[in-house]
C-alpha positions as CSV (number, residue, x, y, z in Angstrom):
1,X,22.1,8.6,4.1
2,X,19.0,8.9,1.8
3,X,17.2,12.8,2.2
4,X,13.9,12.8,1.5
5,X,11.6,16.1,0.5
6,X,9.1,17.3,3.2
7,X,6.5,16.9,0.1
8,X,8.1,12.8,0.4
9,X,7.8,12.4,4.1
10,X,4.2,13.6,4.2
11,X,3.1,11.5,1.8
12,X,4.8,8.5,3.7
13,X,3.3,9.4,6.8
14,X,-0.3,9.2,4.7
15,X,0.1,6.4,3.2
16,X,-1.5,3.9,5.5
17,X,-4.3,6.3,5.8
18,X,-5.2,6.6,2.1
19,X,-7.4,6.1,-0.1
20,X,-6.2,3.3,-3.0
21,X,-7.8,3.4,-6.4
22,X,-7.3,1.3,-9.8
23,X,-8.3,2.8,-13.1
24,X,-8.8,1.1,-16.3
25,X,-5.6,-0.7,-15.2
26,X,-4.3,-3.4,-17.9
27,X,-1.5,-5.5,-17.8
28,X,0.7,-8.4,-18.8
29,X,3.7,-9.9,-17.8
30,X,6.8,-9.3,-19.1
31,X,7.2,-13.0,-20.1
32,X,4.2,-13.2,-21.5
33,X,3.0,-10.3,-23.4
34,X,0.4,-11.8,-26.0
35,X,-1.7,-12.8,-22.5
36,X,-3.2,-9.8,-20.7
37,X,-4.0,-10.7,-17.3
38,X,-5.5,-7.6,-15.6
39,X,-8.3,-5.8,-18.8
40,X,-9.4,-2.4,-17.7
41,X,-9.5,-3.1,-13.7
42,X,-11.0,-0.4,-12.0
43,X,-12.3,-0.2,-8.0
44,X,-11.8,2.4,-4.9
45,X,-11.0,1.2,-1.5
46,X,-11.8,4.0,1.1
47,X,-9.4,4.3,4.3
48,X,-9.9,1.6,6.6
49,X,-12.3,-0.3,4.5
50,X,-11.5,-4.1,4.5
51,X,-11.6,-5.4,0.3
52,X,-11.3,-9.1,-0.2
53,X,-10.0,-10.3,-3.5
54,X,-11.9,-13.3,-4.7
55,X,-11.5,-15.3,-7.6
56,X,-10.5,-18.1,-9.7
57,X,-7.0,-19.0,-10.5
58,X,-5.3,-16.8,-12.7
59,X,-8.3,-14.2,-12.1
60,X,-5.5,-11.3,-11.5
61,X,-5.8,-11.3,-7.4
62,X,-1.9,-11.9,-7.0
63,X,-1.2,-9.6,-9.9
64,X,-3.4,-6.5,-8.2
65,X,-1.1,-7.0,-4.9
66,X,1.7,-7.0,-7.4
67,X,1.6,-4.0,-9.0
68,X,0.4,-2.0,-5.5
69,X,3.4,-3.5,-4.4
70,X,5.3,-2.3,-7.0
71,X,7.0,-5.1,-8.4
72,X,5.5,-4.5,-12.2
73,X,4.1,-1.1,-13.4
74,X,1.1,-1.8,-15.5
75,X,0.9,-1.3,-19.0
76,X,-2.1,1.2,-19.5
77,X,-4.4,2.9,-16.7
78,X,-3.5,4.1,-13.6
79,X,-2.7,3.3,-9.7
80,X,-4.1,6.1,-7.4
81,X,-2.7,6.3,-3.5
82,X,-3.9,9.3,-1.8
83,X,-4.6,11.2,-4.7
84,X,-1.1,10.9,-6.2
85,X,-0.3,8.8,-9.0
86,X,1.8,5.6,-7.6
87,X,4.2,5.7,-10.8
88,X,4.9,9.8,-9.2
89,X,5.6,8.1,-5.8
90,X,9.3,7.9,-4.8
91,X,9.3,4.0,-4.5
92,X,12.2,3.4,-2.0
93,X,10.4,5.4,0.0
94,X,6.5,3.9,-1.0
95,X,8.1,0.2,0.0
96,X,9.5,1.5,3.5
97,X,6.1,2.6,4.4
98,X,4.5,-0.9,3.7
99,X,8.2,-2.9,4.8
100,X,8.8,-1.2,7.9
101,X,5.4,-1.2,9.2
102,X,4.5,-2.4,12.9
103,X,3.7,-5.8,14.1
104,X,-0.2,-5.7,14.2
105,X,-0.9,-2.6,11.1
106,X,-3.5,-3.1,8.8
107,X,-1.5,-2.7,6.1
108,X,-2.4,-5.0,3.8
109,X,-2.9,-7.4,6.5
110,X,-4.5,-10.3,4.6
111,X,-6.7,-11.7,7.5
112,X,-8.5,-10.5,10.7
C-alpha cells in the first residue's frame, strides 16, 4: 500500500480546481535535441476556464499536453499547478488525479 503525506492528499484533492501556468518553458525531445520544439512558452489558465490549443503541425500543441501530463520534463522554465512547481509534485500521485477521474470531469476534457 502506497502512504501519502496529508500535504500530498490536499494537493490531489486541488488539482482539478487549479490554476495551470507555463513559464518560459523550452523543450526538445530526447531523440532529437538539436530541434527545440517548445521556445520560451508562457500562458495562465485560470480554474474552470476553457483554453483551446490551436496550431499548425508540429506547433508544440501535443508536446504542451505532454509535458502537463508528465511524460517529458522540459528542459528550461517551469510548469505551475496550483502554485506548486509540477517537477515538486509527487507524480504517481499527480497521474491518479488526472487517471482516476470521473466519467464526465473536465479534466482535460478536449471537447464540450
Amino acid at each position: 500500500m502506497i502512504h501519502h503525506s496529508v500535504q500530498q492528499i490536499i494537493k490531489y484533492s486541488t488539482f482539478h480546481a487549479a490554476s495551470i501556468g507555463y513559464s518560459n518553458v523550452h523543450f526538445s525531445y530526447p531523440t532529437r535535441n538539436d530541434v527545440e520544439v517548445l521556445k520560451g512558452v508562457d500562458f495562465d489558465i485560470k480554474p474552470g476556464q476553457k483554453v483551446a490549443l490551436v496550431g499548425q503541425s508540429g506547433a508544440g500543441k501535443s508536446t504542451i499536453i505532454q509535458l502537463l501530463m508528465r511524460f517529458y520534463d522540459p528542459i528550461s522554465g517551469k510548469i505551475i499547478i496550483g502554485g506548486n512547481a509540477i517537477s515538486d509534485i509527487n507524480l504517481n500521485l499527480f497521474k491518479k488525479s488526472y487517471w482516476d477521474s470521473p466519467p464526465g470531469s473536465d479534466s482535460l476534457r478536449g471537447y464540450n
